[in-house]
C-alpha positions as CSV (number, residue, x, y, z in Angstrom):
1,X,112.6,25.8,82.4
2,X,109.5,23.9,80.9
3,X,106.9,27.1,81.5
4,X,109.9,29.4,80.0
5,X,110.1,27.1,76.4
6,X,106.3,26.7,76.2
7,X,105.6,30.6,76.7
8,X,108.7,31.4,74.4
9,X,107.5,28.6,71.4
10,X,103.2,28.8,71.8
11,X,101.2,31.2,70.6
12,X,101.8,34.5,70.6
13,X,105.3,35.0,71.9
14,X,106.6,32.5,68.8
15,X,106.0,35.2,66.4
16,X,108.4,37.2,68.2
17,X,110.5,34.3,68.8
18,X,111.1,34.0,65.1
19,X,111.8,37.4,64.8
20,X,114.1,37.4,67.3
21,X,116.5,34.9,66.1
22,X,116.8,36.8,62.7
23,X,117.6,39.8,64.3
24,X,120.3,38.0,66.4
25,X,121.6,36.6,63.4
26,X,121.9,39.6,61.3
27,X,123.7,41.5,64.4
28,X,125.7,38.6,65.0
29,X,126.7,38.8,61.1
30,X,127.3,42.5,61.6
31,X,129.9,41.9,64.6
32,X,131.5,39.3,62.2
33,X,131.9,41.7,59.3
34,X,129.8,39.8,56.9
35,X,127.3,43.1,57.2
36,X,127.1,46.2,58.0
37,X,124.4,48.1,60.1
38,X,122.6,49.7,57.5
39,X,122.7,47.3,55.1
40,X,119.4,46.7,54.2
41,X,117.6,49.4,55.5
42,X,119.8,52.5,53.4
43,X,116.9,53.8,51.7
44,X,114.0,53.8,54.6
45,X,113.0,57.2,55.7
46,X,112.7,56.7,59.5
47,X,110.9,60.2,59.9
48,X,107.8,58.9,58.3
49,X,107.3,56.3,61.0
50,X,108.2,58.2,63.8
51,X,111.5,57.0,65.2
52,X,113.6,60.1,64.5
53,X,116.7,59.4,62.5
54,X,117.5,55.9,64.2
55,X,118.4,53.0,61.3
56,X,115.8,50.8,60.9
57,X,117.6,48.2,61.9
58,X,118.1,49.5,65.3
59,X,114.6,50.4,65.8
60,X,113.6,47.1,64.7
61,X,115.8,45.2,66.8
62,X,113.9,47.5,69.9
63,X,110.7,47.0,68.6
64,X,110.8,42.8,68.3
65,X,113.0,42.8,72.0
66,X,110.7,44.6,73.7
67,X,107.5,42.8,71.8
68,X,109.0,39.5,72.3
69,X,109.9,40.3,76.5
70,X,106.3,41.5,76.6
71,X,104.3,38.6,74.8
72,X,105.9,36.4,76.6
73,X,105.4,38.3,80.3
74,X,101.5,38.1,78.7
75,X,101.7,34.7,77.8
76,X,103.5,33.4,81.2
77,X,101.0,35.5,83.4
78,X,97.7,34.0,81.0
79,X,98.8,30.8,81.9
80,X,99.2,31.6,86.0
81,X,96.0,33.1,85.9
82,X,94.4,29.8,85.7
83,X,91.4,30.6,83.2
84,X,89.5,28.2,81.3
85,X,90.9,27.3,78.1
86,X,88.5,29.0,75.8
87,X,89.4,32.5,77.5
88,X,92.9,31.9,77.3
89,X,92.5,31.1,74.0
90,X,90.8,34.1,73.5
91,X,92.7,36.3,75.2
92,X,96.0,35.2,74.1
93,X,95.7,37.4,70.4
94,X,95.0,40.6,72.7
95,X,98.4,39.9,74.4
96,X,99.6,39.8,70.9
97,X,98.4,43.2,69.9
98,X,98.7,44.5,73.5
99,X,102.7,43.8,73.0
100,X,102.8,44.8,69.6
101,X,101.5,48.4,70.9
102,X,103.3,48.9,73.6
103,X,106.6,47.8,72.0
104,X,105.8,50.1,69.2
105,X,105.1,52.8,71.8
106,X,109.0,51.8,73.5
107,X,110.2,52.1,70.7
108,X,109.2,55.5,69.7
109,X,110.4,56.4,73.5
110,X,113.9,55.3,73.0
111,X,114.3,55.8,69.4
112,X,114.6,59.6,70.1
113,X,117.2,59.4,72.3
114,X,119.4,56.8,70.1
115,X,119.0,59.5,67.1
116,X,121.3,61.7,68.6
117,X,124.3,58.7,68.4
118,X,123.0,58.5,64.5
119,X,124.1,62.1,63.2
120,X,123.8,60.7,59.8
């Protein structure tokens, strides 16, 4: 449980981890009523990034899920791997980036299917 809080709350997978618990929060608002889906994404044209017609509050919550699993798969395998600390401490903004890329690239993948629940 130790390795699990350390790689969720050190660098890089915090920045996720942040991000995380506001979009758990908002969707937890939404199930409570205090929100709604789109509420603070009405006016964002989703085409321009890419994602189809998918709110921006769904392809966000994709996006920071699947950067936040992936930094911290980086992070937990970084520490395994038993470098010294200068190249951990090195490497650990590529997982960053590496995460924020592929997550980006997920979310692309699945944001076309999901735009075919959106028809609006």
């Amino acid at each position: 449980m130790g390795e699990f809080l350390f790689a969720a709350f050190g660098f890089p997978t915090l920045l996720f981890s942040v991000a995380l618990a506001v979009v758990a929060g908002f969707w937890f608002l939404v199930l409570c009523g205090a929100a709604e889906r789109g509420s603070f994404d009405s006016d964002v044209d989703t085409e321009a990034l890419r994602l189809g017609r998918v709110p921006v509050s769904v392809a966000a919550t994709v996006f920071i899920a699947s950067g936040w699993l992936l930094a911290l798969t980086g992070s937990v395998l970084l520490d395994r791997a038993d470098l010294a600390r200068s190249s951990s401490s090195l490497l650990s903004p590529a997982v960053l980036v590496l995460a924020s890329v592929v997550s980006w690239w997920l979310t692309r993948c699945v944001a076309k299917p999901l735009a075919k629940l959106f028809p609006d």
